[in-house]
N, C-alpha and C positions, 0 to 999 in steps of 0.2 A: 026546658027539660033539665034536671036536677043532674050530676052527675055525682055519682057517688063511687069515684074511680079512689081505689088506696094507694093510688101515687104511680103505679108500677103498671098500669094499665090494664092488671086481671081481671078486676071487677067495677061494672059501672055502665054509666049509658055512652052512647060514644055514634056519631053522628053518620048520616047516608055516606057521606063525600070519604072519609074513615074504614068507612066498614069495605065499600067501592074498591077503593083505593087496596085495602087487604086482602081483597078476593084475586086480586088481579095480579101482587107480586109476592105474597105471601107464600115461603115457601111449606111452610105447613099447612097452608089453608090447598096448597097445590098436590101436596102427598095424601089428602085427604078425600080428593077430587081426581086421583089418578085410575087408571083401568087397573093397576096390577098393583093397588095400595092394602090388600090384604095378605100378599106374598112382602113387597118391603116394607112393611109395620110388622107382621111376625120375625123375620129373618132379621132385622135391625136390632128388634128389641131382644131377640137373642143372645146376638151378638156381641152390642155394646150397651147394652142396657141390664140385661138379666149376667152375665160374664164381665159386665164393667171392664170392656177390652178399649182401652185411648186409643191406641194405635196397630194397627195389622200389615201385614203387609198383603200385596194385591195377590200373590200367589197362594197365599193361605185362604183369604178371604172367598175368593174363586172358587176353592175348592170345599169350602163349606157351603157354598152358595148350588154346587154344582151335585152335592149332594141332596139338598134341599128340592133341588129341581126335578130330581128324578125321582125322589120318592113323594113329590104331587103329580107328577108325569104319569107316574105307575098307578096311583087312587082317581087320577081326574082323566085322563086322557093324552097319548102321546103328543098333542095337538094344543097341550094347553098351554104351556110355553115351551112354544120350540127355538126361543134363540138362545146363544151359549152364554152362560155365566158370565163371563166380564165384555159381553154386549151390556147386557142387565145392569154391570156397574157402572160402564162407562157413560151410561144414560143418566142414571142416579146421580153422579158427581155432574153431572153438566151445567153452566153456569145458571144455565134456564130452571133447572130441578133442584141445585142445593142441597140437593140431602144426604149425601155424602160430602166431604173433603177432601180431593185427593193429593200430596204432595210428597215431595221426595224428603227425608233424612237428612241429615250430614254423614258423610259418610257411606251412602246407600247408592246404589245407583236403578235399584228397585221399589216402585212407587208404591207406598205406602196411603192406609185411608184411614178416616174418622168421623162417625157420626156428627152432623150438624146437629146444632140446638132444635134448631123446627121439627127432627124427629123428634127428639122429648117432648116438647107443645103437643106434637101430633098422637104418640102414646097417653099421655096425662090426660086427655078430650076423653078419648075412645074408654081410658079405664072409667069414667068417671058414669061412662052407659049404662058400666056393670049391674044389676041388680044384687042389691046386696041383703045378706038376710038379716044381717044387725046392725043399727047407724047408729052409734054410741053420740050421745049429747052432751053428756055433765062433765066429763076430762076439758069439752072444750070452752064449755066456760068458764069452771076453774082456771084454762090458760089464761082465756083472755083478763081476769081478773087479775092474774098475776102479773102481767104484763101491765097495765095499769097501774098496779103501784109499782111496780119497777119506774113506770115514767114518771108517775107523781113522785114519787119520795124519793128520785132518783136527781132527780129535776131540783129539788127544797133544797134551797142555803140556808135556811134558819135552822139554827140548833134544835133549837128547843120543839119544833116541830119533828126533827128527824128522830130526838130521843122519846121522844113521845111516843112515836108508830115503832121504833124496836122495845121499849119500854110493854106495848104492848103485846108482842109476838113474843117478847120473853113470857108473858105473863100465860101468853098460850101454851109454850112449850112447857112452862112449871103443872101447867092441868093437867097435860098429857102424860111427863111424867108421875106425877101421882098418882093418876087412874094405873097406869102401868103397874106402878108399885103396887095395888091395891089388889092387882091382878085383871084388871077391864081394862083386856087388848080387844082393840076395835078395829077389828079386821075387813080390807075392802070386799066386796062379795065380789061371787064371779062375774056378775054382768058389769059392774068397777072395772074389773081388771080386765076382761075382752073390751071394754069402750078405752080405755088407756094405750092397750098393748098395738090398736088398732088405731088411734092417734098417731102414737110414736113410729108404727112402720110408715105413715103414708107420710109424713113429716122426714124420715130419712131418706124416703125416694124420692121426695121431693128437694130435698136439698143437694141428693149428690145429682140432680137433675141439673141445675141450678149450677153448677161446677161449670158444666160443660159451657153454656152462656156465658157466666163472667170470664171464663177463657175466650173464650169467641173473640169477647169485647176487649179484651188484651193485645185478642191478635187482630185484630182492625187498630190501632192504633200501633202495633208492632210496625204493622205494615202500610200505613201514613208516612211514619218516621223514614222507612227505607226511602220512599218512594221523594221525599223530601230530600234527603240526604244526598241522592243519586241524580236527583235535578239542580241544588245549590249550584249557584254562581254568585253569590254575592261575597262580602266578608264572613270568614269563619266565627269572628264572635260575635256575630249579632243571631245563626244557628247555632252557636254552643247555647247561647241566652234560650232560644226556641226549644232546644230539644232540653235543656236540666230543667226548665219550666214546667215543660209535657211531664218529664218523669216527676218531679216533685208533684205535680195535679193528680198523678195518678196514685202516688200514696197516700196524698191528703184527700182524698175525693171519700167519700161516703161509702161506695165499694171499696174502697181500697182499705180502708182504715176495721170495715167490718169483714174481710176477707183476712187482714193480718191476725185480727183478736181472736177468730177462729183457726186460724192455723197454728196461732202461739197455744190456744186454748189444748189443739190435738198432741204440741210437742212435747207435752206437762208430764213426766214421766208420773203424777199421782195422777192426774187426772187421767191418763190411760190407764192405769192399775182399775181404780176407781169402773172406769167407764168397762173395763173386759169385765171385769166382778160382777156386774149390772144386770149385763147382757147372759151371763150366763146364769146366775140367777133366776133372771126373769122365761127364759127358756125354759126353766123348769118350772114353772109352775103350774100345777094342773087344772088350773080354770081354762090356760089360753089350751083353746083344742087343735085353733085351726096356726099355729105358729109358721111365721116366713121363716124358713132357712136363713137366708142372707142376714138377719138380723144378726146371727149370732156374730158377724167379723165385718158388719157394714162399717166400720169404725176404721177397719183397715184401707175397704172404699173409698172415704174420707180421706186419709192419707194420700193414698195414690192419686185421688182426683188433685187433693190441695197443689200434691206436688209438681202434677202438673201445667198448673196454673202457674207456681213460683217459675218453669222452667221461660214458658211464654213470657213472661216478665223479664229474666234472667235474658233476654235478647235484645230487649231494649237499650242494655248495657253494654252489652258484644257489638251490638252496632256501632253506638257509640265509640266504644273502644277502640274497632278499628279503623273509623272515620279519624280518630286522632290522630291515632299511628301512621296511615297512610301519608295525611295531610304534613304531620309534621315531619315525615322522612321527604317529602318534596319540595320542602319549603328548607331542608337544612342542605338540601344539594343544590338548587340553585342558589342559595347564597355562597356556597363555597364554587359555585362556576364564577360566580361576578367577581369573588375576592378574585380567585386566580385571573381572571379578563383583566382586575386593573396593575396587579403585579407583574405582571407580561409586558399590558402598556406603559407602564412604571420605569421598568427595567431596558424597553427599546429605546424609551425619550431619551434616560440617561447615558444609553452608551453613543447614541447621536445625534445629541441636541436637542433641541427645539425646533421639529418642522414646521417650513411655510403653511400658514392655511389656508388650504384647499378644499377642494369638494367636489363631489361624483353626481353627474348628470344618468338619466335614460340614454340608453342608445335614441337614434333620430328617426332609424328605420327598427321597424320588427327584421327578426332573426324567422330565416321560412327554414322550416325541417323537412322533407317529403317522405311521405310513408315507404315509397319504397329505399329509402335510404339507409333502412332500418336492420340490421342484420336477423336473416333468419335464425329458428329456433336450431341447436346442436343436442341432441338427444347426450347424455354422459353415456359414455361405457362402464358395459356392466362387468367388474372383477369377477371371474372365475371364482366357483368356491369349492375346495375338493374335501367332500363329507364324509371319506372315507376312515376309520377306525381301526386302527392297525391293534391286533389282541398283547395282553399285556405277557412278559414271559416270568415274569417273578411269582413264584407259590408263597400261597395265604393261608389262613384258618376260617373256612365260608360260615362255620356252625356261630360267628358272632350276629351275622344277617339271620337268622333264627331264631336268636334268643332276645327279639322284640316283645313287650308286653302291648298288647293289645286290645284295651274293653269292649265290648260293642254295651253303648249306650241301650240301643235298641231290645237288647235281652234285659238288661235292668228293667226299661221301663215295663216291658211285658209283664216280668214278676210282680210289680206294685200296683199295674191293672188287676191283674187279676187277684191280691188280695185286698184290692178296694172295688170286688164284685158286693160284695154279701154286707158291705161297712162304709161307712162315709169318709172314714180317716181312719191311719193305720200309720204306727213307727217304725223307725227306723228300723230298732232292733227285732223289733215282730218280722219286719220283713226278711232279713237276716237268719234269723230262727227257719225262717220259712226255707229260703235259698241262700245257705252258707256262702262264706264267701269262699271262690275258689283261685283270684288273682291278687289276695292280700289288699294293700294300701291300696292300690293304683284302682283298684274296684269299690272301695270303700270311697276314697275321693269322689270317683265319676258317680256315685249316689247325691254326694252333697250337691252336683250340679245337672243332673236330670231335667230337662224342657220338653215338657209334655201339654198339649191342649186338655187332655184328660183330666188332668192333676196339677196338686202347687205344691210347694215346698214349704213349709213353717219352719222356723227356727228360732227355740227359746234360749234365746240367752241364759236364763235365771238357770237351768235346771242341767246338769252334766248327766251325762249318761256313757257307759262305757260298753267296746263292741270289742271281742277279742276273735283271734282265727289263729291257722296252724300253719306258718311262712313253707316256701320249697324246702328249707333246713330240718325241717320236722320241728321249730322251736315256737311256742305260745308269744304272738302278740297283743299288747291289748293297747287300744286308741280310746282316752277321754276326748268327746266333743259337747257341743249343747243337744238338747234334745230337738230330735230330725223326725218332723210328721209330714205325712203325706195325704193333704186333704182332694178329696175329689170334687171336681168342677165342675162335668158333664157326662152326660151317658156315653161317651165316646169311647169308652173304656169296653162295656158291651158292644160296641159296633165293631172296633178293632176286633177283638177276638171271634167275632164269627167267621 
């Protein structure tokens, strides 16, 4: 049997004992094969797939889960999942099911989750059922042709072969500009650009898909390392050798090396200009009819997935680090016990003499102790504590306990729901316009930092924008900052307000 696997094991034939073997521990092949795998494939790919949420914490997640349930409860039957919300998750995270992550923070003393990779495999199958009414062809063998010479002539050390094929594309791009000049623009047609546009989206969900697993794989070897660390007994530097080895493999390793050139590629402050330009752009164009939303800022996606990944990484080093620090604060104290052991023994020889040598034997007989010889337990007494509060007699001025300013977050975010009912995104200053401010700075600040599941916060740098209002003095303030939009995320903004 031929295989015709591309290395990564997507595609190809792939043997009984394999496939067996898949069925049996495969956590996606197991989400697939679950009784209630059309509730955690919708709900999942909600979540952290269509919201690109890394990390939640279990109190939140519960309660989006617990919404979920009763509005299938209330369409399908009170009967049709009757157990509570983080029953649901705690199954889903179980070693046996994999398809959640659950772990604590630093810092956190409340457990926090995260989509496994096997949901993604398990969503990417199912989209793949869809029937679709347009399967665009020619974008993707143009890829593939590009890609191809990218690896031939990528590949060529001979000059004169490399000058030859840009010798060439120059000579394409001189035709192209002439016809231009001539005035014959040769414009892609609509079914072009729907077969293109619908390339590109499955290619971005597929890559920030793709996130999620080489994090996985980061953190399987994160957690090698600990587990190595925390068992050592041998000499420190033959593990320092083991662990800068690991981490060197893992930069020079094939992922690692095309994980870095893609995150330098995202930190390219043109190549982001370039790449926002693109996207907005292309959004506009009136051939794509059926346009994904997320396209317009999957770029930002990108970032937060990257960054992610850098963090998992970024612990490989923590580890280390205070594997040194530990090691080396224990290793500089008992040498300075043994210094002081021989400067003591140093200092008794010389005040007298040089003793006879001798030497201590075992006692002949065991030492008997009898349990009842043992003194019973003495409870401590407990101090009296007199909590009493005697009133104070000196007069005050109480009107400074009053004159606290106090925002409620919670009325903010209400205003910016509601004027991102009827719009997708709304600024700062619209909102403003809408609900002056009536606590000055201190309400203008708690804007900049609003957390809402509804809505996100944008902030551009490039562009200042100025908000003024009227202080308790009756005097005009005015604050330049960057400009502050408030993109909306989910219908949750409608569900609040009913």
């Amino acid at each position: 049997m031929r295989d015709r696997s591309d290395g990564d094991g997507r595609w190809g034939a792939v043997s009984f004992d394999e496939i067996e073997t898949l069925r049996r521990h495969s956590s996606a092949w197991k989400l697939l094969r679950a009784d209630h795998a059309p509730l955690i494939l919708s709900f999942l790919a909600k979540v952290f797939v269509e919201d690109n949420i890394r990390s939640i914490s279990s109190s939140a997640l519960a309660s989006r889960l617990d919404d979920e349930l009763y509005a299938l409860n209330e369409r399908l039957g009170p009967a049709t999942f009757p157990r509570r919300a983080t029953a649901y998750l705690d199954d889903w995270a179980a070693p046996e099911a994999g398809w959640l992550r659950k772990y604590y923070p630093a810092g956190s003393d409340e457990p926090h989750f995260d989509a496994t990779p096997a949901v993604e495999k398990a969503l990417s199958w199912v989209a793949t059922l869809r029937s679709r009414a347009f399967v665009g062809t020619e974008s993707r063998l143009n890829t593939l042709f590009d890609l191809l010479r990218q690896m031939v002539y990528g590949a060529e050390d001979d000059p004169e072969v490399r000058l030859a094929e840009l010798r060439r594309r120059r000579h394409a791009i001189d035709v192209e500009i002439a016809e231009v000049e001539k005035g014959n623009v040769d414009v892609l047609e609509p079914a072009a650009q729907r077969d293109r546009y619908q390339q590109f989206a499955t290619t971005a969900r597929e890559l920030l898909a793709d996130f999620r697993e080489v994090e996985a794989n980061f953190r399987s070897l994160d957690r090698a390392l600990r587990e190595r660390v925390a068992g050592w007994s041998g000499a420190k530097g033959e593990l320092l050798d083991e662990v800068l080895g690991n981490r060197h493999a893992i930069a020079e390793s094939d992922q690692g090396k095309s994980f870095q050139a893609f995150y330098d590629f995202l930190l390219s402050p043109r190549r982001q200009a370039e790449l926002t330009d693109l996207l907005e752009r292309v959004q506009q164009l009136e051939a794509i009819d059926d346009r994904d939303p997320r396209m317009r800022h999957i770029h930002y996606d990108w970032l937060d997935a990257c960054e992610r990944t850098q963090a998992t990484v970024r612990l490989l080093s923590d580890q280390l680090r205070r594997f040194l620090d530990d090691q080396a604060w224990l290793e500089n104290r008992r040498v300075m016990d043994l210094l002081h052991s021989i400067e003591s023994s140093a200092m008794r020889l010389r005040a007298h003499g040089v003793p006879p040598l001798t030497f201590d034997i075992d006692g002949t007989t065991p030492a008997v102790v009898l349990p009842m010889e043992r003194p019973l337990y003495t409870p401590a007494a407990k101090a009296p504590i007199d909590s009493r509060v005697e009133g104070g007699e000196g007069d005050f001025d109480p009107s400074a306990l009053f004159n606290q300013v106090f925002v409620d977050p919670t009325r903010l975010s209400l205003g910016v729901r509601r004027c991102l009912q009827q719009r997708a995104q709304v600024g700062l200053c619209d909102v403003i316009g809408e609900h002056p401010l009536e606590q000055g700075l201190a309400e203008l600040v708690t804007y900049l930092s609003l957390a809402d599941d509804s809505f996100a916060v944008v902030f551009d740098e490039e562009v200042r924008e100025q908000v003024d209002w009227i202080d308790a003095d009756g005097q005009e303030r005015v604050a330049s900052l960057p400009r502050v939009t408030f993109v909306r995320t989910t219908d949750a903004t409608e569900r609040a307000l009913r």
